[in-house]
Backbone as a chain_set.jsonl record, in Angstrom:
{"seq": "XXXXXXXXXXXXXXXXXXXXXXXXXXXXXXXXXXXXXXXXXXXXXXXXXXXXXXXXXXXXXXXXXXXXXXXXXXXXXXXXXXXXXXXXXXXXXXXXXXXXXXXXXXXXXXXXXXXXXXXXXXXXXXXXXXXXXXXXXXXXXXXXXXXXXXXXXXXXX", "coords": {"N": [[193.689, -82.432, 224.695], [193.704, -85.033, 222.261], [193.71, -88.24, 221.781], [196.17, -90.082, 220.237], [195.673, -91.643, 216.849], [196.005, -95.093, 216.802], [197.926, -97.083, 214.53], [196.457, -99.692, 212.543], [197.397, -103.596, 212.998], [199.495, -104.837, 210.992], [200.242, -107.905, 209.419], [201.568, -110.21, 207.116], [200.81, -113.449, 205.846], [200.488, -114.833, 204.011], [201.22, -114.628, 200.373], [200.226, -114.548, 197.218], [202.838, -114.512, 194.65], [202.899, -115.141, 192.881], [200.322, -114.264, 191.37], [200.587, -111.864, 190.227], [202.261, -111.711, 188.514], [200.816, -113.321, 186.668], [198.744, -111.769, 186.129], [197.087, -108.816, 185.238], [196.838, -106.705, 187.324], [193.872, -105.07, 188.424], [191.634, -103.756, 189.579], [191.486, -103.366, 193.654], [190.824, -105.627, 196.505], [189.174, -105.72, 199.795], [188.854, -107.929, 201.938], [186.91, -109.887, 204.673], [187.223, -113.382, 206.444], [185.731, -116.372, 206.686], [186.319, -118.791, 209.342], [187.018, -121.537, 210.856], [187.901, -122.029, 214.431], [190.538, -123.836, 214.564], [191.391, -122.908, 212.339], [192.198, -120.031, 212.341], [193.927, -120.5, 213.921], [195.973, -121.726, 213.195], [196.817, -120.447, 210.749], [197.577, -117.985, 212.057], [199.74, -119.276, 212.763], [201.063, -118.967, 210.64], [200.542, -120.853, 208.693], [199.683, -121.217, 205.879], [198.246, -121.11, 202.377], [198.204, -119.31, 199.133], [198.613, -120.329, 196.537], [197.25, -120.735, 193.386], [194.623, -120.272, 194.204], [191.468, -118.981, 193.885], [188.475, -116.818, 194.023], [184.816, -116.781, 193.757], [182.036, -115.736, 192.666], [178.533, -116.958, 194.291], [175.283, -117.316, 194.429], [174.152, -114.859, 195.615], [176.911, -114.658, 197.574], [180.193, -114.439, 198.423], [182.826, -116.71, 197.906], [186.021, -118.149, 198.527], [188.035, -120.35, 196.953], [189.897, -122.746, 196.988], [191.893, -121.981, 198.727], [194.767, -123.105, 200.939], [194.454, -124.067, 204.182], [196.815, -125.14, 206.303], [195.673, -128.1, 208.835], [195.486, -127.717, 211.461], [198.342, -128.369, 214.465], [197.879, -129.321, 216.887], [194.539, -129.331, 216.715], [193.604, -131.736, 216.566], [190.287, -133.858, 216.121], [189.213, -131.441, 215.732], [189.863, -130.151, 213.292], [189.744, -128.675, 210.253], [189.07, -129.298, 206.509], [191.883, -129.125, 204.311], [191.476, -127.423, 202.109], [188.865, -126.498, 201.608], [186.204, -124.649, 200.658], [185.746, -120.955, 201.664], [184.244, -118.782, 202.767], [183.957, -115.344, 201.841], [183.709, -112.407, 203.637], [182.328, -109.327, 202.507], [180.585, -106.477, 201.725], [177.271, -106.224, 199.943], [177.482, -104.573, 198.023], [179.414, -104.483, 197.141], [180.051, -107.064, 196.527], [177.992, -107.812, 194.532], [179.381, -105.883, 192.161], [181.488, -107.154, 191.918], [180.708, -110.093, 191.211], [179.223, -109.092, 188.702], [181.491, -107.899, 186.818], [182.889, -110.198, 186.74], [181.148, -111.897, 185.145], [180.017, -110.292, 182.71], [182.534, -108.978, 181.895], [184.503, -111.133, 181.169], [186.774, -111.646, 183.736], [188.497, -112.339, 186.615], [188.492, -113.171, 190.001], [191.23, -112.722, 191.893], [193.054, -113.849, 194.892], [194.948, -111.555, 196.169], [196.99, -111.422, 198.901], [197.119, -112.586, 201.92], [196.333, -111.871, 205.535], [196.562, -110.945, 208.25], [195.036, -108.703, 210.177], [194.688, -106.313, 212.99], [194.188, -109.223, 214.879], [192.466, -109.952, 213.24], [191.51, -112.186, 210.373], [192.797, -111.507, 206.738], [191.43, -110.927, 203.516], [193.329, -109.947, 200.537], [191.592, -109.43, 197.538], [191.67, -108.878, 194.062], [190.408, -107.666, 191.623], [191.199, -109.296, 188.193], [192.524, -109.192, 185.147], [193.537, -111.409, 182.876], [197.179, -112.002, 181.552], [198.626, -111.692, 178.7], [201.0, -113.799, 176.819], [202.968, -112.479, 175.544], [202.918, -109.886, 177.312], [203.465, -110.506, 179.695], [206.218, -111.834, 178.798], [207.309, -109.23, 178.617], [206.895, -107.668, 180.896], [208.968, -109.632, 182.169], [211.786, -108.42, 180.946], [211.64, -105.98, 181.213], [211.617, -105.907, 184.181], [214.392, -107.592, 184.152], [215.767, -105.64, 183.087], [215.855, -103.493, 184.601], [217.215, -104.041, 187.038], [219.322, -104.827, 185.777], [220.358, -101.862, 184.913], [220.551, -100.898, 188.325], [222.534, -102.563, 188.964], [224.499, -101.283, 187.399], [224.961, -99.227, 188.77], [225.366, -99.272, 191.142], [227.487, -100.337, 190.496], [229.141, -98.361, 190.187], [229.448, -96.39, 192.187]], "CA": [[194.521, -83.245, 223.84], [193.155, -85.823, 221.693], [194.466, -89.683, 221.402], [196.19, -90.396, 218.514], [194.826, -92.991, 216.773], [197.165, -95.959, 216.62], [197.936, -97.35, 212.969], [196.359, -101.296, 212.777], [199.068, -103.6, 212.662], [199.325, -105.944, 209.928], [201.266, -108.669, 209.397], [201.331, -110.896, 205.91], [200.616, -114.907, 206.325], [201.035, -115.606, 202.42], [201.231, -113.434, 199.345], [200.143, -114.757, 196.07], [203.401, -113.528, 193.766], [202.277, -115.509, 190.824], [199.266, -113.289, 190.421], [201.027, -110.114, 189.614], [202.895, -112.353, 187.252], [199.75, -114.135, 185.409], [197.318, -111.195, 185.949], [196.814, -107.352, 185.429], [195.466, -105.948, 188.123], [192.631, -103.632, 187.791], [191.128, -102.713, 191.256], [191.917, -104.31, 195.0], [189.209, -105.186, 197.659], [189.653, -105.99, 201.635], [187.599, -109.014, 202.254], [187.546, -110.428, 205.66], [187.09, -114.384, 206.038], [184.701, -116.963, 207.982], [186.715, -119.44, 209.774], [186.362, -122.164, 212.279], [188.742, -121.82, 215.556], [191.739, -124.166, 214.379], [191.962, -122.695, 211.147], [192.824, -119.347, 212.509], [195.234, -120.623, 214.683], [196.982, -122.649, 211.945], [197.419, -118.897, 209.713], [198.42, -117.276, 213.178], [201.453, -120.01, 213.106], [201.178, -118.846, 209.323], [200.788, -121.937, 207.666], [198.316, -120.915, 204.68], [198.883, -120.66, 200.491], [197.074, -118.667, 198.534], [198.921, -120.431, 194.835], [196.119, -121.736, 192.485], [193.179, -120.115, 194.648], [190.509, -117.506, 193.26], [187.33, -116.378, 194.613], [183.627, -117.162, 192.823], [179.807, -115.84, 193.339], [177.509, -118.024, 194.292], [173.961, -117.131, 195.493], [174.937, -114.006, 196.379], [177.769, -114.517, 198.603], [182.014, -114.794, 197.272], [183.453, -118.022, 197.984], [187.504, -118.514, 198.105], [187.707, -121.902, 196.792], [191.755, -123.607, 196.644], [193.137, -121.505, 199.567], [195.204, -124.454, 201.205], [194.985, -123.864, 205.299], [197.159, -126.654, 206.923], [195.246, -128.337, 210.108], [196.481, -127.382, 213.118], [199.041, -129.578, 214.751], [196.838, -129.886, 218.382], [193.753, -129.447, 216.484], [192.666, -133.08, 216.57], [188.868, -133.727, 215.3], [187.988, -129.767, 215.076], [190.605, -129.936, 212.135], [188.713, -128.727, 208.643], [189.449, -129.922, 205.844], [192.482, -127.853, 204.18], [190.993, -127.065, 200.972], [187.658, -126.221, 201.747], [185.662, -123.13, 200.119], [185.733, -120.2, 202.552], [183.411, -117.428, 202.549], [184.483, -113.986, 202.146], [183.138, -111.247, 203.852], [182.06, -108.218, 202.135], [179.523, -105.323, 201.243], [176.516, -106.393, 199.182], [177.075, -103.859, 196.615], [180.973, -105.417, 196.365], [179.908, -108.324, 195.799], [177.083, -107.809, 193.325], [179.774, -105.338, 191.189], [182.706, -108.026, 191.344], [180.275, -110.707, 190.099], [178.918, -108.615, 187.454], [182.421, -107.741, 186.476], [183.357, -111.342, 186.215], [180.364, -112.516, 184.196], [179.982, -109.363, 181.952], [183.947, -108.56, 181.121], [185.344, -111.915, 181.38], [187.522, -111.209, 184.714], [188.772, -113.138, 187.247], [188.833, -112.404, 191.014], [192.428, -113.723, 192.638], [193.877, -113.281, 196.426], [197.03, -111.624, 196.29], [197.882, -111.787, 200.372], [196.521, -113.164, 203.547], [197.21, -110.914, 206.494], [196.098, -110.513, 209.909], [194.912, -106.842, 211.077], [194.569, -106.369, 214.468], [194.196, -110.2, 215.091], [191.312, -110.834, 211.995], [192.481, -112.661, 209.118], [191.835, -110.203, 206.01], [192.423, -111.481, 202.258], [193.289, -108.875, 199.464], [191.475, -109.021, 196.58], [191.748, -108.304, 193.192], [189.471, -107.839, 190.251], [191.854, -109.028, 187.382], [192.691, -109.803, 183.069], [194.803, -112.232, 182.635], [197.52, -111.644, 180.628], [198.919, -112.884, 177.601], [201.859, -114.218, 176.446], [203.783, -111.011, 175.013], [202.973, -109.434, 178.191], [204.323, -111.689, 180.695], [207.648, -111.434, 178.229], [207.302, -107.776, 178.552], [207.514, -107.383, 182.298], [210.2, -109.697, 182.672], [212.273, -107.948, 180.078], [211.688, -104.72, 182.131], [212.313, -106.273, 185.277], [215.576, -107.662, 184.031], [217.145, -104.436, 182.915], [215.858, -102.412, 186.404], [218.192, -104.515, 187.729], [221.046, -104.282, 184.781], [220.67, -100.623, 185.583], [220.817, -101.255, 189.255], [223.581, -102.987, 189.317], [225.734, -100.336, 186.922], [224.441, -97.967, 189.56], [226.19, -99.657, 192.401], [229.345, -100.458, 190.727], [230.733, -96.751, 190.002], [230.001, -95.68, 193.552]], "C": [[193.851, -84.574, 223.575], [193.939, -87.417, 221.791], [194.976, -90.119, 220.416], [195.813, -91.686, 217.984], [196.194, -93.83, 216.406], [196.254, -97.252, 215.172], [197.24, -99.137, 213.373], [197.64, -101.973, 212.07], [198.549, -104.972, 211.967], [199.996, -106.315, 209.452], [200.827, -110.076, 208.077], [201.095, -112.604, 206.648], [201.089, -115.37, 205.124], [200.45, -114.446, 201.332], [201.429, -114.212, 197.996], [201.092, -114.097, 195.117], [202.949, -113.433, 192.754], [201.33, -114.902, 190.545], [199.562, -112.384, 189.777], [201.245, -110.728, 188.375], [201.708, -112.851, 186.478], [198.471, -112.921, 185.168], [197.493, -109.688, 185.756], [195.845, -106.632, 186.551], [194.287, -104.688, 187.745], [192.069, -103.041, 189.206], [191.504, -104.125, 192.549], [190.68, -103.874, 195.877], [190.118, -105.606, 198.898], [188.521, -106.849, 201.897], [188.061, -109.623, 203.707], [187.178, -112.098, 205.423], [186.457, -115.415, 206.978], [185.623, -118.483, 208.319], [186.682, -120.468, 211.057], [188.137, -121.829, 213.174], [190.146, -122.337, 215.466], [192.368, -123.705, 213.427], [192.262, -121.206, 211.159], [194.162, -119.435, 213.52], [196.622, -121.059, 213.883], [197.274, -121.147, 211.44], [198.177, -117.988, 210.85], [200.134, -117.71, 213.376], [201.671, -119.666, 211.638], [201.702, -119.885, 207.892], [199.187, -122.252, 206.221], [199.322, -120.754, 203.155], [197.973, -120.673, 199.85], [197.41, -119.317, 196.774], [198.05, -121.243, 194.677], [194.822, -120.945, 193.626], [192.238, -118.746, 194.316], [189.025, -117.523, 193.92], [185.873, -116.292, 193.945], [182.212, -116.696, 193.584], [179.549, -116.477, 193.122], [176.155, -117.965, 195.128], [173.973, -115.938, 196.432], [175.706, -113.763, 197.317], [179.435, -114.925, 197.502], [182.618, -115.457, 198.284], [185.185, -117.556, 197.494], [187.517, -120.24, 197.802], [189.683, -122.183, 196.66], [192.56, -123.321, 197.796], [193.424, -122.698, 200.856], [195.388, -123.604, 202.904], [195.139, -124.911, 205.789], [196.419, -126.804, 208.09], [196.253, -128.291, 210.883], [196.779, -128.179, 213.748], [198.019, -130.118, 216.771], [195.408, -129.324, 218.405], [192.551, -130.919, 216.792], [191.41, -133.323, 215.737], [188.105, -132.677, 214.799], [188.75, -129.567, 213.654], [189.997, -129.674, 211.256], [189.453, -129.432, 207.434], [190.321, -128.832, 204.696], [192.284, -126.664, 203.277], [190.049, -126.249, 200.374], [187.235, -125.123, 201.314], [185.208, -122.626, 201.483], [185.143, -118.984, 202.404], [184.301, -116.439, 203.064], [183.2, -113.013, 202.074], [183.501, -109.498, 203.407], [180.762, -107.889, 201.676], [178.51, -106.193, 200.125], [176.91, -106.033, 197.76], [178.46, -104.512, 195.78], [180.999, -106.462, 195.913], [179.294, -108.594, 194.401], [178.357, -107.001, 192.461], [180.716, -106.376, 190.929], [182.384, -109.179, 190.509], [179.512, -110.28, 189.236], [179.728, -108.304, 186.319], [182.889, -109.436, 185.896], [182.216, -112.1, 184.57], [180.381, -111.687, 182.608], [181.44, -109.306, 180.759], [184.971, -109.737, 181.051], [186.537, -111.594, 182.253], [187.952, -111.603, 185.633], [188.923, -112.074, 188.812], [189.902, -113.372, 192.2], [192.6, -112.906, 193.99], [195.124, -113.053, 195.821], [197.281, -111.717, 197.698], [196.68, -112.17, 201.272], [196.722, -113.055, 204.642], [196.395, -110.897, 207.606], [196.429, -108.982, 210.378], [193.998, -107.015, 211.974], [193.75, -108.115, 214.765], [192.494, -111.204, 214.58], [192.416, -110.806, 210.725], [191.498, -111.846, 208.125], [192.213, -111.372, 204.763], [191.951, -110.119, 201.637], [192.668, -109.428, 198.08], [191.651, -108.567, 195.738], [191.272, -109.051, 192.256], [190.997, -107.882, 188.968], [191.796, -109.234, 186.045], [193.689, -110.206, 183.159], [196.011, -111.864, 181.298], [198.535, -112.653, 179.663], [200.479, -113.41, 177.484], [203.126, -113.451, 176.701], [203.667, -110.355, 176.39], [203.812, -109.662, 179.48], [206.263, -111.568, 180.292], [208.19, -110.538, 178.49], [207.496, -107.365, 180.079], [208.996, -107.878, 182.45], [211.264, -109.08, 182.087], [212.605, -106.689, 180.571], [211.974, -104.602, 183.514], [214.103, -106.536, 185.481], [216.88, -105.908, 183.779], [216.521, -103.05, 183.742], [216.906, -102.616, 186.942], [219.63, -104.824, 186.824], [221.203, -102.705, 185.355], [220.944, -100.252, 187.295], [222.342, -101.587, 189.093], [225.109, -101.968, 188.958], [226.221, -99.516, 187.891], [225.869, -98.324, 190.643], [227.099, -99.663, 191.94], [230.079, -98.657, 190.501], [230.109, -96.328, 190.972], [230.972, -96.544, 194.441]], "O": [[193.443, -85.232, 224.531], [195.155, -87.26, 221.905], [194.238, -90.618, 219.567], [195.667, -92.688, 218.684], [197.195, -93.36, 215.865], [195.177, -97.797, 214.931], [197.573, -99.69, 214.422], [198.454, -101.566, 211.242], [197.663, -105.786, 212.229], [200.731, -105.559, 208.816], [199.832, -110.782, 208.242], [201.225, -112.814, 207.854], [201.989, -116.208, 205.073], [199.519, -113.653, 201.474], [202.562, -114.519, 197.624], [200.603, -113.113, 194.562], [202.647, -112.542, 191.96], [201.176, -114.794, 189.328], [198.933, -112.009, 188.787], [200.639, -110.443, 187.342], [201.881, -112.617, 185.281], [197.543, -113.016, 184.365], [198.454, -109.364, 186.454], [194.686, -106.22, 186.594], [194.139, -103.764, 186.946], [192.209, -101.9, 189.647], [191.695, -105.329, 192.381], [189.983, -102.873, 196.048], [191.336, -105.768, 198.967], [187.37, -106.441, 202.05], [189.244, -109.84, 203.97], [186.82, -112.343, 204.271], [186.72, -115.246, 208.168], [185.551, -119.321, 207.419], [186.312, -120.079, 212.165], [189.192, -121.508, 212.628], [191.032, -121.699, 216.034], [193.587, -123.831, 213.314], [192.628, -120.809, 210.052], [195.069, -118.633, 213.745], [197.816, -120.78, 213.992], [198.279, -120.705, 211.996], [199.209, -117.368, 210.595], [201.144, -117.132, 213.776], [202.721, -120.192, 211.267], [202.459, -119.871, 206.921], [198.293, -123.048, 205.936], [200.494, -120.448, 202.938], [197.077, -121.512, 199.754], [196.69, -118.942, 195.848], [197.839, -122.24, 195.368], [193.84, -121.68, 193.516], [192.568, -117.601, 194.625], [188.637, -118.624, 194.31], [185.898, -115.203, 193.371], [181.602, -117.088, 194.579], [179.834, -117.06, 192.075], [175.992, -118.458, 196.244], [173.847, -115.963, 197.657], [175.473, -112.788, 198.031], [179.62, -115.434, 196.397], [182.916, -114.958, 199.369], [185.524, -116.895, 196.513], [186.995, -121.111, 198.498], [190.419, -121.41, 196.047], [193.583, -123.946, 198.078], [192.523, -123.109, 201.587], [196.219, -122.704, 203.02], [194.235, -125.735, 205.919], [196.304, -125.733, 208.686], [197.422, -128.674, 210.946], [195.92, -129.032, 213.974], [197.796, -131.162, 217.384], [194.891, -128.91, 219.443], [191.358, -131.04, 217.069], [191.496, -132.961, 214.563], [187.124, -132.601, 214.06], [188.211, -128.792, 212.865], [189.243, -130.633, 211.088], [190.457, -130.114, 207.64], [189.716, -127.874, 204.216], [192.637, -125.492, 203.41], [190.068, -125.59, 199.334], [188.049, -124.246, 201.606], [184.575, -123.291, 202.303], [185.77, -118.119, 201.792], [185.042, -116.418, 204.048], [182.288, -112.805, 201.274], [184.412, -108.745, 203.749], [179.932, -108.715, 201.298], [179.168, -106.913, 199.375], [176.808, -106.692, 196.726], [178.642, -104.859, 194.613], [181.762, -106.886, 195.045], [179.747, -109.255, 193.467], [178.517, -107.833, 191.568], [180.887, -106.633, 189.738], [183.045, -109.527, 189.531], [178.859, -111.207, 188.757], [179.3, -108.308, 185.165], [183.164, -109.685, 184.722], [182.531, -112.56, 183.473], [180.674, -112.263, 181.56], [181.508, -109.466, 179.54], [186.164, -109.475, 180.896], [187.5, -111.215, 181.585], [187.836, -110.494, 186.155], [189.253, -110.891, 188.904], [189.594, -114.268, 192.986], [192.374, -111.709, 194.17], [195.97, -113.753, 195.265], [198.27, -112.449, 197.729], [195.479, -111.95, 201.115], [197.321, -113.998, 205.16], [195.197, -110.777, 207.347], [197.432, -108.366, 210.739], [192.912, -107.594, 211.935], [192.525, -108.031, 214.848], [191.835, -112.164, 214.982], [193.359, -110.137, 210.302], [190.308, -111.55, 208.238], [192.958, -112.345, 204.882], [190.958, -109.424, 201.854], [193.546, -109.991, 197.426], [191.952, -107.401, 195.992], [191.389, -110.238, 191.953], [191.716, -106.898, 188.793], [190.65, -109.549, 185.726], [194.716, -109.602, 183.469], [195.615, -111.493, 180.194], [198.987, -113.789, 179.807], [201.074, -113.234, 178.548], [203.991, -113.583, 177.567], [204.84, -110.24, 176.746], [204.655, -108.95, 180.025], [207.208, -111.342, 181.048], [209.407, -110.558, 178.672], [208.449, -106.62, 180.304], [209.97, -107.172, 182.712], [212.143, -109.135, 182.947], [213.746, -106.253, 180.416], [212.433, -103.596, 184.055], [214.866, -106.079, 186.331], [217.981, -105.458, 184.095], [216.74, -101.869, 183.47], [217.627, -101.71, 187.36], [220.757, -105.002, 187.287], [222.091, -102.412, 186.156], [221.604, -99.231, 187.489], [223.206, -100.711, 189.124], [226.16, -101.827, 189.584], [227.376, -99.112, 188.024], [226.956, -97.764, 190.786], [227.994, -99.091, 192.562], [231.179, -98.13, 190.668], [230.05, -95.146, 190.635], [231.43, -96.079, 195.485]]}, "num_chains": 1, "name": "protein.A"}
C-alpha cells in the first residue's frame, strides 16, 4: 500500500478582482517570488495588495513592480521598502514567451492572487488584453441579470 499523496494547501493573501474586471484573460502562470525574511512574514500575517501592480521583462528575468508588502510590525531595520520590484521566479522558456507576447501582441502581464503553498509565497499570473469600454458594460450587464435570475429562483421555492 502506497501513501497517498497529500493535496498542497493553499491559502490566498490578496486577489487582484479588478483584473478580471479591466482585463481578458488569456493564459495563467505560477510564478514563485524572491523575498527577504520580513517580507514573508508580513504576507504570512497577510498584509500584501496586488491593486495597480503588473509584472515586466527586464534582462531576462520578470520583475513585479507596484505589489505593496506592508513592513513588518517587529521588523525594525530589516524592513524593505513596501513597493519595491520583486523578482519572479520562473522557467526560462516562460519568461522568454511572456515577454515576447507582451512586446509582439501588445499584452500585459497582471497578478491576479498571492497565495502561500505549502509555506512559499506563489503569485498567479496572467498573460492579458485589456478590455474596452463596451466590454466592461457587457459583463456587468450579464452579471447583473445572473443575479435577477437568481434571485427569481429563490423566491418561488
Amino acid at each position: 500500500m502506497g501513501v497517498a499523496a497529500k493535496a498542497p494547501a493553499v491559502r490566498n493573501v490578496a486577489v487582484n478582482r479588478q483584473a478580471t474586471y479591466e482585463y481578458a484573460i488569456l493564459e495563467r502562470y505560477e510564478a514563485g517570488l524572491v523575498l527577504t525574511g520580513t517580507e514573508i512574514k508580513s504576507i504570512r500575517v497577510g498584509r500584501a495588495n496586488l491593486q495597480g501592480s503588473y509584472a515586466a521583462a527586464q534582462d531576462g528575468e520578470l520583475w513585479l513592480h507596484n505589489c505593496h508588502i506592508a513592513p513588518y510590525e517587529a521588523g525594525g531595520v530589516w524592513n524593505q521598502a513596501p513597493a519595491r520590484p520583486r523578482k519572479l521566479l520562473l522557467h526560462k522558456d516562460e519568461i522568454r514567451e511572456l515577454a515576447e507576447a507582451v512586446a509582439t501582441k501588445g499584452l500585459t502581464i497582471v497578478p491576479l492572487r498571492l497565495y502561500l503553498k505549502d509555506g512559499r509565497a506563489k503569485v498567479e499570473l496572467a498573460l492579458a488584453r485589456g478590455k474596452r469600454q463596451y466590454d466592461r458594460r457587457e459583463a456587468i450587464a450579464k452579471r447583473d441579470a445572473e443575479r435577477e435570475i437568481a434571485r427569481s429562483l429563490r423566491r418561488r421555492s
